[in-house]
N, C-alpha and C positions, 0 to 999 in steps of 0.2 A: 743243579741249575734250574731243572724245571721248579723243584719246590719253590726255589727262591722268585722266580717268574710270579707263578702263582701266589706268592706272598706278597710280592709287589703290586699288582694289581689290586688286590683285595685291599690292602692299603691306600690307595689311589683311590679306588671307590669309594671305601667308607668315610673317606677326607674329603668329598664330592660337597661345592656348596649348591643344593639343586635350587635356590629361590637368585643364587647369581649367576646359573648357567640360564636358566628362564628369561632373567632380565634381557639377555643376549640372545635369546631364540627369536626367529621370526614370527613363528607359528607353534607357542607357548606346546597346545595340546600334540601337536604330532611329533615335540619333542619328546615329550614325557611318556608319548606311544614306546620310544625310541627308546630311550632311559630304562623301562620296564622292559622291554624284550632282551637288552644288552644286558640287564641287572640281572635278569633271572638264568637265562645262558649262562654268566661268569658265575652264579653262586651254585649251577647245575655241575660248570666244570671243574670249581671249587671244592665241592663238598665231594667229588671222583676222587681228587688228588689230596684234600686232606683225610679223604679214608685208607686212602692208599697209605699214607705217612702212619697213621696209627697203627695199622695193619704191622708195616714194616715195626714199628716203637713195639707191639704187642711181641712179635716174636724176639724182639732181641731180648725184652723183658724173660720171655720165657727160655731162650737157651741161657740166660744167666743165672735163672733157678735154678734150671737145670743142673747147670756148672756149680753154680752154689751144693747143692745137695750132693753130686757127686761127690765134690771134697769132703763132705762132710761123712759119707759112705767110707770112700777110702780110708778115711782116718779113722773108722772103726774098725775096717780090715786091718788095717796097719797094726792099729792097738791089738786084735785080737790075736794075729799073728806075733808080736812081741810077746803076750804073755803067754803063748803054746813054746814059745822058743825058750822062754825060764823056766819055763815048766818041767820040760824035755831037758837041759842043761844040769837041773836041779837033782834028776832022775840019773843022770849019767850020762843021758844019751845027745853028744856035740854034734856027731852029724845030724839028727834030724831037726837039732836045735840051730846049726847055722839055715839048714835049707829055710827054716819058717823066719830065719831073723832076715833074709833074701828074699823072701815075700812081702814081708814088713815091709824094706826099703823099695820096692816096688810099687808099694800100697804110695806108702808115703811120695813117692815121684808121682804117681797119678793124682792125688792131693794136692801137690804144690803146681800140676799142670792145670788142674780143675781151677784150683786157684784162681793165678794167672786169667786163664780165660775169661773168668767173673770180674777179675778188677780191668783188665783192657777194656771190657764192653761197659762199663759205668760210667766213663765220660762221654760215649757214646749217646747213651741212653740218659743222662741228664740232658745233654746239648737236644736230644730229636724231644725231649718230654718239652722243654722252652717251646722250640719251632710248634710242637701239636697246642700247646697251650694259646700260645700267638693264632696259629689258624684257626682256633676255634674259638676267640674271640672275635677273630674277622670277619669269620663267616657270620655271627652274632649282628654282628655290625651291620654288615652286607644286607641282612634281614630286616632287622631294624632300616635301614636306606629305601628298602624295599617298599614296605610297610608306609614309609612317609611319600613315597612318592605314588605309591595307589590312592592313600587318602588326597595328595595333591591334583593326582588327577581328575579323581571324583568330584571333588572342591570346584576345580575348572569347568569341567561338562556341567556342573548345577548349575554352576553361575550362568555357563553358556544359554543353556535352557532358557535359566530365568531372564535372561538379558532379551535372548530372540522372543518367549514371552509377552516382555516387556512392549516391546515394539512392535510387537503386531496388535498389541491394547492401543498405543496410542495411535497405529495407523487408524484402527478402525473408529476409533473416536474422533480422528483428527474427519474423516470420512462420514462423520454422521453429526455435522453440525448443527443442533435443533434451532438455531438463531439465523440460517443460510436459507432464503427464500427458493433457491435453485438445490436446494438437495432433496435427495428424496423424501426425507421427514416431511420438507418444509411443501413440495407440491402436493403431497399427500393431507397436508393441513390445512390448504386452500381450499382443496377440492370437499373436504367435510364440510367447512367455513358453509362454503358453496350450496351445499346439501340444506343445512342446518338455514340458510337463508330461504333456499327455494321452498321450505318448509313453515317459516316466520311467513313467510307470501302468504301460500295456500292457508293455512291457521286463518290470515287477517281477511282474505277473499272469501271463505267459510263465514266468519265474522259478520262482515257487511252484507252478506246474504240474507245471514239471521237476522240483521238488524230491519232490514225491508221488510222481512214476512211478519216483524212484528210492529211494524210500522201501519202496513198494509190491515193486519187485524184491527189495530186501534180506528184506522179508517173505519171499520167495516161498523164495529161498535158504535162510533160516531152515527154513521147514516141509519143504524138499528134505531138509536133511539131516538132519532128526527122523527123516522116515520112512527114511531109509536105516540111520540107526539103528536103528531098531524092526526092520527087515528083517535086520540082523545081530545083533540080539538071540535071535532066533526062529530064527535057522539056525543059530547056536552052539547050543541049548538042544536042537532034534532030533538035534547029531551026539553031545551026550553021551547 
């Protein structure tokens, strides 16, 4: 009853559609937690009970060698004792020849008992070699189920990642609009603006500075050569 428990289950499982149990999940990833903890427990108590069945399959196998060989033992005692009894018969001697031909048939009763015992346990041991064969395709199964639902998981937490990722890209983008006079880019690029002007000022107030002092020279140049003038106006006028 339990084997067949156990076979059912395994059966159950490995028939599992896990992208249409998902569909139906609330919270996709904490089922598939769920999935993998119940998977690996049922293939844990799985792989108990169908060692236990092989176990059980290995020794029936071996008391039916056993059995086997037996008869096949006796039937040489048997024989050998038949041919001591002609032997002995042949010689004269009937009593010792019936004791050994009452050996013989003794031989031969543990032969046809060994027998027996070997053919009883053969339907036995066909029917549990099916069942081991079926469990150990299941448990196959079971593994393989296993195996799809690690990588499905895996699959889900990337995406998850990349999805949360995602979203913290576009918040901070959505949060740094260089086009938005009130965000911080955009105060930060007045205040340069701002700089870069009180800058063009001073430049142009430097400028007009310059431009006086050399205003002022050309003045000065001017009145130089007035009076050099006036000075050779005056020395021409006492040589005449």
């Amino acid at each position: 009853m339990a084997k067949q428990s156990i076979f059912g289950r395994i059966a159950q499982l490995t028939r599992a559609n896990i992208n249409a149990l998902l569909d139906q999940a609330e919270d996709p990833a904490l089922m598939l937690d769920q999935m993998v903890r119940d998977y690996t427990n049922s293939i844990a108590e799985a792989e108990s009970a169908v060692a236990q069945t092989i176990g059980n399959l290995r020794l029936l196998e071996q008391d039916h060698a056993e059995d086997v060989a037996a008869a096949a033992d006796w039937e040489r005692k048997a024989l050998a004792a038949s041919n001591k009894a002609d032997q002995l018969r042949t010689s004269g001697n009937a009593a010792d020849a019936d004791k050994f031909d009452a050996l013989a048939k003794v031989a031969l009763g543990k032969q046809i008992s060994s027998e027996k015992e070997a053919k009883d346990a053969e339907p036995t041991i066909a029917s549990q070699t099916v069942v081991v064969d079926k469990l150990k395709s299941g448990l196959t199964g079971m593994r393989s189920k296993l195996d799809q639902l690690d990588s499905k998981r895996n699959e889900l937490v990337a995406r998850s990642k990349t999805a949360a990722a995602q979203s913290q890209v576009a918040d901070a983008l959505g949060s740094m609009d260089v086009l938005d006079p009130t965000s911080e880019i955009g105060r930060f690029e007045d205040k340069v603006r701002r700089e870069e002007a009180k800058v063009l000022g001073q430049q142009e107030l430097a400028a007009s500075s310059l431009d006086a002092q050399f205003e002022g020279l050309e003045d000065l140049d001017q009145q130089t050569e007035v009076d050099a003038r006036l000075a050779a106006l005056k020395l021409g006028a006492l040589d005449a």
